[in-house]
N, CA, C and O atoms as CSV, one atom per row, in Angstrom:
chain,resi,resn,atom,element,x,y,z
A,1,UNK,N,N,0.827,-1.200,0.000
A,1,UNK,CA,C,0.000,0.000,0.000
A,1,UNK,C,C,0.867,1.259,0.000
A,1,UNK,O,O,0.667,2.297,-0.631
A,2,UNK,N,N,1.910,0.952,0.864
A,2,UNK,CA,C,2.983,2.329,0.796
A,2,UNK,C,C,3.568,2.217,-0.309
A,2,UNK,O,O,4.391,3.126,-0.424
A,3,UNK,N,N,3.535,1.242,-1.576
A,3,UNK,CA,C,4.366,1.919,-2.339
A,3,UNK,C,C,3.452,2.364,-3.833
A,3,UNK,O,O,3.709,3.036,-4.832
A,4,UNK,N,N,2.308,1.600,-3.353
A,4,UNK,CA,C,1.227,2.492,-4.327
A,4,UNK,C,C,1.107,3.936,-4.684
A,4,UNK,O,O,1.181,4.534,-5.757
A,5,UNK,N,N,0.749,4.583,-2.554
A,5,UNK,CA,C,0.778,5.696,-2.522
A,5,UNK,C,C,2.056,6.712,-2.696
A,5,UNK,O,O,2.072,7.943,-2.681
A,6,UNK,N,N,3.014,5.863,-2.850
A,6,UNK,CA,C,4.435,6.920,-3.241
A,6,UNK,C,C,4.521,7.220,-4.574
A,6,UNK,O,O,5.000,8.279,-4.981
A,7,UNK,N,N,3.908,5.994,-5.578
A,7,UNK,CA,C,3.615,5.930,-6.898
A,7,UNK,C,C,2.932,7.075,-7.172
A,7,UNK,O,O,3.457,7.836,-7.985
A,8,UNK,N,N,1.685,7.441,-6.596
A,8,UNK,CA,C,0.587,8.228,-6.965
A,8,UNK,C,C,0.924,9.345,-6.410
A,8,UNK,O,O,0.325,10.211,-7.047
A,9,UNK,N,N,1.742,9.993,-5.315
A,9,UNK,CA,C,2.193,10.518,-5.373
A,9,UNK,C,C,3.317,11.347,-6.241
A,9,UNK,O,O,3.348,12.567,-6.403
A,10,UNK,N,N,3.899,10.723,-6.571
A,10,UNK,CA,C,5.034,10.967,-7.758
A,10,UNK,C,C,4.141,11.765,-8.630
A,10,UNK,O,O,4.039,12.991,-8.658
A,11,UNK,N,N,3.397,10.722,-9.465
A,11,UNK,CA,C,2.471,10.736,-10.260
A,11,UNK,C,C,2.218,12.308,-10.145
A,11,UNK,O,O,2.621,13.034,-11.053
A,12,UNK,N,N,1.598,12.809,-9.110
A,12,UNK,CA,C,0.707,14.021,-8.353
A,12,UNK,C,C,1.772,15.057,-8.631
A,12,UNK,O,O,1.391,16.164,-9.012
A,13,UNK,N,N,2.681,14.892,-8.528
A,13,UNK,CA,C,4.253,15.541,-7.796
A,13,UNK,C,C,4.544,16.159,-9.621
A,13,UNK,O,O,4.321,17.322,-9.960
A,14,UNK,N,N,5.110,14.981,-10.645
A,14,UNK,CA,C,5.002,15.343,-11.717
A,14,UNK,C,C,4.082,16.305,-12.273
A,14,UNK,O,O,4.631,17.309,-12.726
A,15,UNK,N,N,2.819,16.259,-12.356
A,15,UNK,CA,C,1.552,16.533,-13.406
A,15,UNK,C,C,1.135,18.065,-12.649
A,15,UNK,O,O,0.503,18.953,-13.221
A,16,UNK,N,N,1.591,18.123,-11.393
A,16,UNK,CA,C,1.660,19.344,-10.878
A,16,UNK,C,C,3.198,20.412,-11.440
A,16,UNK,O,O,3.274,21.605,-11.736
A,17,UNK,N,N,3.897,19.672,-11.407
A,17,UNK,CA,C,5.133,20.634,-12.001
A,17,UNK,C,C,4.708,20.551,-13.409
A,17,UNK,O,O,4.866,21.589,-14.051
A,18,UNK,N,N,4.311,19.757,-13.898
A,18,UNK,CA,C,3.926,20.032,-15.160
A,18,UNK,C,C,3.277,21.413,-15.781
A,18,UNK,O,O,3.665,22.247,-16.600
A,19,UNK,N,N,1.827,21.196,-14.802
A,19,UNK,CA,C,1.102,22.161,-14.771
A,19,UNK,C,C,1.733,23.860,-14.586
A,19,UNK,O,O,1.510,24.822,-15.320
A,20,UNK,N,N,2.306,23.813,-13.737
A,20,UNK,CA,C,3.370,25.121,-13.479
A,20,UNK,C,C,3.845,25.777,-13.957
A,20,UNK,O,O,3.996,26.984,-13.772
A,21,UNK,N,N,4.435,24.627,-15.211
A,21,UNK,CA,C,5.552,25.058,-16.254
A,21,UNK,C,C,4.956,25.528,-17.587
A,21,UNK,O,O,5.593,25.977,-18.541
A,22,UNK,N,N,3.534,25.340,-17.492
A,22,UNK,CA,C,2.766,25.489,-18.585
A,22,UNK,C,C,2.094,27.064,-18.196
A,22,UNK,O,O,2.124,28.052,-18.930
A,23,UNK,N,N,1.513,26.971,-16.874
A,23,UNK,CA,C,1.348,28.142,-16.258
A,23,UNK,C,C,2.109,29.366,-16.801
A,23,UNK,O,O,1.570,30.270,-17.441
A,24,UNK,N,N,3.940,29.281,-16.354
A,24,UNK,CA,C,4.927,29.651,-16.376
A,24,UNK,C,C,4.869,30.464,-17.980
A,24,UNK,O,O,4.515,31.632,-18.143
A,25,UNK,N,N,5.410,29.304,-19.305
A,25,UNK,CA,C,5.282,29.615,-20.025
A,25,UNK,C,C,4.020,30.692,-20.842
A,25,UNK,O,O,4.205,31.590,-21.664
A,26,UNK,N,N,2.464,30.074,-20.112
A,26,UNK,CA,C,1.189,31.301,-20.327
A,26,UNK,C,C,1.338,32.342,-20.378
A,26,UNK,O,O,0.953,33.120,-21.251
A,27,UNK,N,N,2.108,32.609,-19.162
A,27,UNK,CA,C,2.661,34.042,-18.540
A,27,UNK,C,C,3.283,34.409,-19.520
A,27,UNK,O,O,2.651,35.013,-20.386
A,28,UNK,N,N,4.398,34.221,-19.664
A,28,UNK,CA,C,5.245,34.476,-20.827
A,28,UNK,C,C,5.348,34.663,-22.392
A,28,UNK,O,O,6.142,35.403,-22.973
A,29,UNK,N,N,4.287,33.763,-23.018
A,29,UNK,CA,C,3.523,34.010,-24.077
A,29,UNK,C,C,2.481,35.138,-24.573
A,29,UNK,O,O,2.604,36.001,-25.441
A,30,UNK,N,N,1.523,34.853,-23.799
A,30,UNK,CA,C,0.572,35.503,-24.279
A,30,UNK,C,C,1.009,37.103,-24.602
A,30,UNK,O,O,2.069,37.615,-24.241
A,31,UNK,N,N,0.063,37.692,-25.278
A,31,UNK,CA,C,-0.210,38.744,-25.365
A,31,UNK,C,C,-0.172,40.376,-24.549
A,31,UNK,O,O,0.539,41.375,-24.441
A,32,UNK,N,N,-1.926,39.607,-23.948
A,32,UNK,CA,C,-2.577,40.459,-23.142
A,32,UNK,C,C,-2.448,40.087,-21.549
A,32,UNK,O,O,-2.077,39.041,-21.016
A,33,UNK,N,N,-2.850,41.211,-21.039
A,33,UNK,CA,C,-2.647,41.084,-19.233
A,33,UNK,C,C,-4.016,40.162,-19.075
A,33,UNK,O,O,-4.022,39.394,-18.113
A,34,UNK,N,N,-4.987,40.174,-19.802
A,34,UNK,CA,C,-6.161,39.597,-19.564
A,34,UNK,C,C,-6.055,37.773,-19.501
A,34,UNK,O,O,-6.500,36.884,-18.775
A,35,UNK,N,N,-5.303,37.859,-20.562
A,35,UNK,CA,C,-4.362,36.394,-20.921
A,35,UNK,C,C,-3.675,35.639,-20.129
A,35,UNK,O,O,-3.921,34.464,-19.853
A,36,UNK,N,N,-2.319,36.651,-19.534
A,36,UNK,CA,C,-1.562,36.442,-18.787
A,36,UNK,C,C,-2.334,36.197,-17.501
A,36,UNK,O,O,-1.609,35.408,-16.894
A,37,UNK,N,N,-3.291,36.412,-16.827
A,37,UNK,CA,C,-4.147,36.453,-15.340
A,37,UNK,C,C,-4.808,35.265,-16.189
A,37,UNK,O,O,-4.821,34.471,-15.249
A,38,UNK,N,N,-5.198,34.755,-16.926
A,38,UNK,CA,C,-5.647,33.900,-16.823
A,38,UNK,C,C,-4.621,31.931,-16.839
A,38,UNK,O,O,-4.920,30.755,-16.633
A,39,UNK,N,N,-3.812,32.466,-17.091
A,39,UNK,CA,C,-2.679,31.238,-17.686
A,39,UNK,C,C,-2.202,31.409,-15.965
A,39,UNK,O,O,-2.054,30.529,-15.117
A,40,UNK,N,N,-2.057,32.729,-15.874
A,40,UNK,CA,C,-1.432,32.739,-14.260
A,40,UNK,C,C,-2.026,31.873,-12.833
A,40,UNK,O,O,-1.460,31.320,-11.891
A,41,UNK,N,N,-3.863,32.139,-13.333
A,41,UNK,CA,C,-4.203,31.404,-12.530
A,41,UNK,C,C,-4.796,30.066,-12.595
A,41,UNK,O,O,-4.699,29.308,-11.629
A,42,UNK,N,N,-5.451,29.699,-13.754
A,42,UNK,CA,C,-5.852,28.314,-13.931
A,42,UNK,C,C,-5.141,26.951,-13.989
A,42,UNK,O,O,-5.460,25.797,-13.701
A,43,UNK,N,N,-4.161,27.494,-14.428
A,43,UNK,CA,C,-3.382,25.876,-14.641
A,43,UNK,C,C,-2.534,26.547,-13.164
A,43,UNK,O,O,-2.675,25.884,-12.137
A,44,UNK,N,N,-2.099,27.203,-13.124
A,44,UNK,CA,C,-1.051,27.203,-11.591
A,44,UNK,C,C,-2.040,27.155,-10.238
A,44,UNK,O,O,-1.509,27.465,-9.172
A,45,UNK,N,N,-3.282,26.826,-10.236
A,45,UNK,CA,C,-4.040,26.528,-8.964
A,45,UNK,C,C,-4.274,24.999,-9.223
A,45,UNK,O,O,-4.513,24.320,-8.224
A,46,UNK,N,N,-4.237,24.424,-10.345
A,46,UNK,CA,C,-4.676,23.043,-10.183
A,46,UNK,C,C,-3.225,22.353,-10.060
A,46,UNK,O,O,-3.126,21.187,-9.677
A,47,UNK,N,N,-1.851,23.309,-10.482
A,47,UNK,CA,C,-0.844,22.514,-10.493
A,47,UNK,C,C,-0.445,22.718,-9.352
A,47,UNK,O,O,-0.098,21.705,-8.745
A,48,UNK,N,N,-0.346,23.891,-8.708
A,48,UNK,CA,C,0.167,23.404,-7.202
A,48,UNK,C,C,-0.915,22.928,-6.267
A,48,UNK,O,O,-0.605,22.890,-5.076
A,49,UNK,N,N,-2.378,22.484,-6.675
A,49,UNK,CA,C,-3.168,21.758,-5.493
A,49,UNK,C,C,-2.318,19.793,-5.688
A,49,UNK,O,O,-1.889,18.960,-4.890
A,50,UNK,N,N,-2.413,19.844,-6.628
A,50,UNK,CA,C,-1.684,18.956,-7.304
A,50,UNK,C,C,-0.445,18.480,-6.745
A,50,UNK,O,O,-0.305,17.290,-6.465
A,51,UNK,N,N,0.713,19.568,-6.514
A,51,UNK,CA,C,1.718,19.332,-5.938
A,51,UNK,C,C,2.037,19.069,-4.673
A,51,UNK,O,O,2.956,18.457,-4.130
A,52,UNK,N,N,0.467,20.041,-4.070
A,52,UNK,CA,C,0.565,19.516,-2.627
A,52,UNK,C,C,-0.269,18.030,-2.303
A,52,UNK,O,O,-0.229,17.487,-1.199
A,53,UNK,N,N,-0.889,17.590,-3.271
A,53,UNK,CA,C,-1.476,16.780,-2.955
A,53,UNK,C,C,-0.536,15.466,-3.162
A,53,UNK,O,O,-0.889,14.421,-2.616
A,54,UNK,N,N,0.446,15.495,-3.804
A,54,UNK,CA,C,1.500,14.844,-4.590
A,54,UNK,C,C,2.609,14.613,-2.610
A,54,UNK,O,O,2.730,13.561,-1.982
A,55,UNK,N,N,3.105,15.857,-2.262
A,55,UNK,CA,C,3.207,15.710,-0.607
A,55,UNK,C,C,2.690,15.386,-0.102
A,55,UNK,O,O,3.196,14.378,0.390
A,56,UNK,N,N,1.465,15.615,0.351
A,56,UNK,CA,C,0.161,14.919,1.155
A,56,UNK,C,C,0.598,13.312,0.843
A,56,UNK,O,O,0.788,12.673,1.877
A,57,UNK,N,N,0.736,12.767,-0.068
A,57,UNK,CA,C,0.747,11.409,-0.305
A,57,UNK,C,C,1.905,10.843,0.040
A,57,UNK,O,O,2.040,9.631,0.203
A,58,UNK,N,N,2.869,11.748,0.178
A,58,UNK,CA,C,4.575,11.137,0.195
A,58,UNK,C,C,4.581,11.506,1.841
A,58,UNK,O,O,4.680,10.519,2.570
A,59,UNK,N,N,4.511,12.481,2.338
A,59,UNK,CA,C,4.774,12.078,3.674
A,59,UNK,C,C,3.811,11.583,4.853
A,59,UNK,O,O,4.211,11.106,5.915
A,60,UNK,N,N,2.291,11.805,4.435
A,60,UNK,CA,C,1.474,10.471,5.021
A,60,UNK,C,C,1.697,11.555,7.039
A,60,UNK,O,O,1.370,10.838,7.986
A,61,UNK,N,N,1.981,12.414,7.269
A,61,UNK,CA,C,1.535,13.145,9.014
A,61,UNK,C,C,0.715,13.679,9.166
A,61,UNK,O,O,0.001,13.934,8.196
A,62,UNK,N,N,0.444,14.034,10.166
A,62,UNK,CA,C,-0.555,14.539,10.697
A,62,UNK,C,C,-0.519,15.713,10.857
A,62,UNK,O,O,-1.518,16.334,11.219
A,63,UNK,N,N,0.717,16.322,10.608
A,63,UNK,CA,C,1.163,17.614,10.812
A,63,UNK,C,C,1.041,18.041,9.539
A,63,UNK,O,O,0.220,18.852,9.110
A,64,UNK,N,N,2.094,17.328,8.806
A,64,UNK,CA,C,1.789,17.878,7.543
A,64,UNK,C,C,0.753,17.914,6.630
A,64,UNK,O,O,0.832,18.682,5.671
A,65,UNK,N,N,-0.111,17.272,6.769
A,65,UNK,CA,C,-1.301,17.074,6.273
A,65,UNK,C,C,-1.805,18.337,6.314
A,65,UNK,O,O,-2.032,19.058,5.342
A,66,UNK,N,N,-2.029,18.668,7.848
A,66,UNK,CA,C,-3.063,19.885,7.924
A,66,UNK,C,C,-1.726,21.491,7.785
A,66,UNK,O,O,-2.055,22.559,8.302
A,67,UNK,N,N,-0.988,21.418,7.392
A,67,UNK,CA,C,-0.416,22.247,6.650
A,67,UNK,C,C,-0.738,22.382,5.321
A,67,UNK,O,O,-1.010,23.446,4.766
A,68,UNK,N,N,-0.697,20.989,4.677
A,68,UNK,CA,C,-0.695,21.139,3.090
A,68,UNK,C,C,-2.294,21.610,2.978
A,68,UNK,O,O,-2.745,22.382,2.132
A,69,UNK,N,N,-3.072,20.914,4.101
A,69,UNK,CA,C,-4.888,21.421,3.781
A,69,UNK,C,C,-4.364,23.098,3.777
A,69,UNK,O,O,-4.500,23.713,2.719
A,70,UNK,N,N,-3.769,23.810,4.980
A,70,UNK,CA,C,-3.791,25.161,4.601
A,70,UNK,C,C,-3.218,25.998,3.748
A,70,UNK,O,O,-3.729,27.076,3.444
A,71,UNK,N,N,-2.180,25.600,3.321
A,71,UNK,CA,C,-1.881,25.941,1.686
A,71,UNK,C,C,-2.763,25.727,0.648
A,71,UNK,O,O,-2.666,26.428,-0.359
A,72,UNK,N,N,-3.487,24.992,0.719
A,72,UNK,CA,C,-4.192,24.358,-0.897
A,72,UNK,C,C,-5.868,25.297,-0.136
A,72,UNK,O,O,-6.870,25.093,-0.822
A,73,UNK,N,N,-6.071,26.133,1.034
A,73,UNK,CA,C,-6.783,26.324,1.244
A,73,UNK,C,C,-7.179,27.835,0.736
A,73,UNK,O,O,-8.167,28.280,0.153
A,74,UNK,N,N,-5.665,28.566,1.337
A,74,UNK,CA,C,-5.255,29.868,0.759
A,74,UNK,C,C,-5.222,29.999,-0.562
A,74,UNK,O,O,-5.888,30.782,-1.239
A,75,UNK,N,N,-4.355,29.141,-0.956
A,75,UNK,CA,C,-4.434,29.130,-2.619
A,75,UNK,C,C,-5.507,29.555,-3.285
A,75,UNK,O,O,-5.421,30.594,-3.940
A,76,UNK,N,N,-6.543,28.926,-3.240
A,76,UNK,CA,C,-7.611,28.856,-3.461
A,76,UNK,C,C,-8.759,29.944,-3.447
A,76,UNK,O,O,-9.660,30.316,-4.199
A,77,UNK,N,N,-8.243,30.266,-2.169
A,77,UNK,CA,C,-8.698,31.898,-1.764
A,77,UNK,C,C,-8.327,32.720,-1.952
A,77,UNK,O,O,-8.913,33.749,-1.615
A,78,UNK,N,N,-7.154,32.744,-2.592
A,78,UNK,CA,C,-6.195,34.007,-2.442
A,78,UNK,C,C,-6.094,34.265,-4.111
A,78,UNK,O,O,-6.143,35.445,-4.456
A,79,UNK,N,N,-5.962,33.284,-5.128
A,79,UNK,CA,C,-5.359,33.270,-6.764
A,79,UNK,C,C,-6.808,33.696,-7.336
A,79,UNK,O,O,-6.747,34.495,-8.271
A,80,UNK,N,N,-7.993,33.332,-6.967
A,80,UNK,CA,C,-9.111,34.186,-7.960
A,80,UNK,C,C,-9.247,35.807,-7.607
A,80,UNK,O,O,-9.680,36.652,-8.390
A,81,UNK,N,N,-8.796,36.041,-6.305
A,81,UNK,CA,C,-9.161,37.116,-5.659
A,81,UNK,C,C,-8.090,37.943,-6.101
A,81,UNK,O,O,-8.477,39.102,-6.251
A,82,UNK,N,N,-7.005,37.791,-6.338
A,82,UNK,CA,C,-6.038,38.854,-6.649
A,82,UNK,C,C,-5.686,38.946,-8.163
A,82,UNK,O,O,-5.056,39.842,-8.723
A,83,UNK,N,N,-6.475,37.323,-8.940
A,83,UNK,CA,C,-6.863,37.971,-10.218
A,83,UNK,C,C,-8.138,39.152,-11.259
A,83,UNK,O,O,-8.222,39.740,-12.337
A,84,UNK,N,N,-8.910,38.900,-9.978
A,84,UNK,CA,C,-9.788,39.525,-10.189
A,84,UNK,C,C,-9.503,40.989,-10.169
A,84,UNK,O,O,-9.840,41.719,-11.101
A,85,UNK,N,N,-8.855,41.437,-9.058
A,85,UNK,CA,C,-8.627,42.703,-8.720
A,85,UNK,C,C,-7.634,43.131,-9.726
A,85,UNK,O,O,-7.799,44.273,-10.156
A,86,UNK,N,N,-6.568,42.408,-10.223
A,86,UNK,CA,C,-5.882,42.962,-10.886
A,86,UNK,C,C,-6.206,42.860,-12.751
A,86,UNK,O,O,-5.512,43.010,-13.756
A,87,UNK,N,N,-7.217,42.625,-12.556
A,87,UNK,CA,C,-8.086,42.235,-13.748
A,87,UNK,C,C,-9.115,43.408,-14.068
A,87,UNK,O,O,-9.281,43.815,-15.217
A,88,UNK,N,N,-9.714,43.861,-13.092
A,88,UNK,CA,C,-10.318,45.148,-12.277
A,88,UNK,C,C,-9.311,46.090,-13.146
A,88,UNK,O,O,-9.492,46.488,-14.297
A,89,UNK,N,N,-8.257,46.328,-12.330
A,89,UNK,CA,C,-7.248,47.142,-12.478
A,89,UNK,C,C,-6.988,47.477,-13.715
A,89,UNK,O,O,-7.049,48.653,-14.075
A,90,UNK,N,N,-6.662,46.486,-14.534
A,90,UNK,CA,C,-5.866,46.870,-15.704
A,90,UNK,C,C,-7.219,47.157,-16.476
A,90,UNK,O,O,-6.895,47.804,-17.472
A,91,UNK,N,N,-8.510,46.977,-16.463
A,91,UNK,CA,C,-9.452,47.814,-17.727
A,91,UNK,C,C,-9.648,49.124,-17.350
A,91,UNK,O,O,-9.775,50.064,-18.135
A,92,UNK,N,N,-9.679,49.199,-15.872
A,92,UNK,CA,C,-9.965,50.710,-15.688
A,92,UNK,C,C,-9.184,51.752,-16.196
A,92,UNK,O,O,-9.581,52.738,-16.818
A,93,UNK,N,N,-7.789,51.390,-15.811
A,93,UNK,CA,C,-6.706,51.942,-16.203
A,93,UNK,C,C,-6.381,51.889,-17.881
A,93,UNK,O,O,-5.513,52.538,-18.463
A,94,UNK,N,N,-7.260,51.001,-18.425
A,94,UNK,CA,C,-7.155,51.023,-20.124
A,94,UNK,C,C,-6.284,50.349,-20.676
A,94,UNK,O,O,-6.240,50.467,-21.901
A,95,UNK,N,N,-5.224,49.356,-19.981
A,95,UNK,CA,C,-4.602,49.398,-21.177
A,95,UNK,C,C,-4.892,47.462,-21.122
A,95,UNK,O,O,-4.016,46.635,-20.871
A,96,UNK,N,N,-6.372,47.162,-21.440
A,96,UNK,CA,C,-6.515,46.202,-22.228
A,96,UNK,C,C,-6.977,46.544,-23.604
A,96,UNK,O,O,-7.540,47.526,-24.090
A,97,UNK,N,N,-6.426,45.077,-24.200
A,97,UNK,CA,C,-6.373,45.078,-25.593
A,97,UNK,C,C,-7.944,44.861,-26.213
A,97,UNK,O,O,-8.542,43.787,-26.264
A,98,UNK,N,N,-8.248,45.673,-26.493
A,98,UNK,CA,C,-9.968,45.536,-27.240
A,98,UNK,C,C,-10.190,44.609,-28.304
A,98,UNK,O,O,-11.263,44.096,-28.621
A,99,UNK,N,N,-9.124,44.456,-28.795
A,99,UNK,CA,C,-8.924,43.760,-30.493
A,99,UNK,C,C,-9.039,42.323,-30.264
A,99,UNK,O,O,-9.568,41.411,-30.899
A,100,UNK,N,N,-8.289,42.400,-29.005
A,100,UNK,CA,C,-8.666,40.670,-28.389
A,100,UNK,C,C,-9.955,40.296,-27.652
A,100,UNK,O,O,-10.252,39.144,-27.336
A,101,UNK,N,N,-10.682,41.378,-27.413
A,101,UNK,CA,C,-11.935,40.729,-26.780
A,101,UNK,C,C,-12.977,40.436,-27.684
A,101,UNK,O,O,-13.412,41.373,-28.353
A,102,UNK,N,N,-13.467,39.291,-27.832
A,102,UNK,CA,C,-15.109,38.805,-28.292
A,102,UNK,C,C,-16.192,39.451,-27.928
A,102,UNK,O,O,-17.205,39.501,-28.625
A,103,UNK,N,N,-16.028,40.142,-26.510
A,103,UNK,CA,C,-17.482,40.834,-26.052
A,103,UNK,C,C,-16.805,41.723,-24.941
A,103,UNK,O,O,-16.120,41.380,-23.977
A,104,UNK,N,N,-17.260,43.137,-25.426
A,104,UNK,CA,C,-16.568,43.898,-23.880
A,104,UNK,C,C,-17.952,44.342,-23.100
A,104,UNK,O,O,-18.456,45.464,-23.149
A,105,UNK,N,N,-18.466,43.169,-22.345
A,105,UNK,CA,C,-19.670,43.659,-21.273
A,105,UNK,C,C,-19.430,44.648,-20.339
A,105,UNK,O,O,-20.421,44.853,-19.637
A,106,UNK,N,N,-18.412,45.380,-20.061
A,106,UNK,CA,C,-18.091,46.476,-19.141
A,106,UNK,C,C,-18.498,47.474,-19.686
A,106,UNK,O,O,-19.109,48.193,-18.896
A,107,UNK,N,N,-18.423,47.993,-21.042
A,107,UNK,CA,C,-18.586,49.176,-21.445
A,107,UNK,C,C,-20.161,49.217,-22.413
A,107,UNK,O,O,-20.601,50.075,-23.178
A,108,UNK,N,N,-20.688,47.951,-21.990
A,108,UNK,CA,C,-22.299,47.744,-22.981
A,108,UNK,C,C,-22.986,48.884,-21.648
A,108,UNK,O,O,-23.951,49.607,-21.900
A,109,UNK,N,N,-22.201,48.874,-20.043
A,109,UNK,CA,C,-22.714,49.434,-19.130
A,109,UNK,C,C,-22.989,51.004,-18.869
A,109,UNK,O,O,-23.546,51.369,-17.834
């Protein structure tokens, strides 16, 4: 059983750095800030719940457990909320790209 869960761990451990690096690169690619907040946060919240869940499996405490619950808790709370705001931010301030949007519902207002 312990070496299942070290397996699936791994497993977890990989597909989360994976995720990261794809994140990583989003950032780096894209375009727009609208883009970038989004590459920033979707794949890098499932890759590091991922990564911690990838720990969660490898060290198996009681301690650490409810550490990794409060990381993957914040995360969670913290990556929509500071995309949002800074998502906020950058239309008010103008300098999103119009050419890239399909529908600008802010300004139908």
């Amino acid at each position: 059983m312990s070496t299942l869960l070290d397996w699936a761990g791994g497993i977890c451990l990989l597909t989360g750095a994976l995720l990261s690096l794809v994140a990583g690169i989003g950032v780096w690619r894209f375009p727009d800030v609208l883009d970038r907040i989004h590459a920033a946060t979707k794949p890098q919240v499932l890759g590091v719940l991922l990564l911690l869940l990838g720990v969660a499996l490898r060290l198996r405490t009681g301690a650490d457990l409810g550490m990794v619950l409060l990381v993957g808790v914040f995360q969670l709370a913290t990556a929509p909320v500071a995309a949002q705001m800074i998502g906020r931010a950058t239309y008010r301030s103008g300098r999103v790209r119009t050419d890239l949007l399909d529908r600008d519902e802010l300004a139908e207002m």
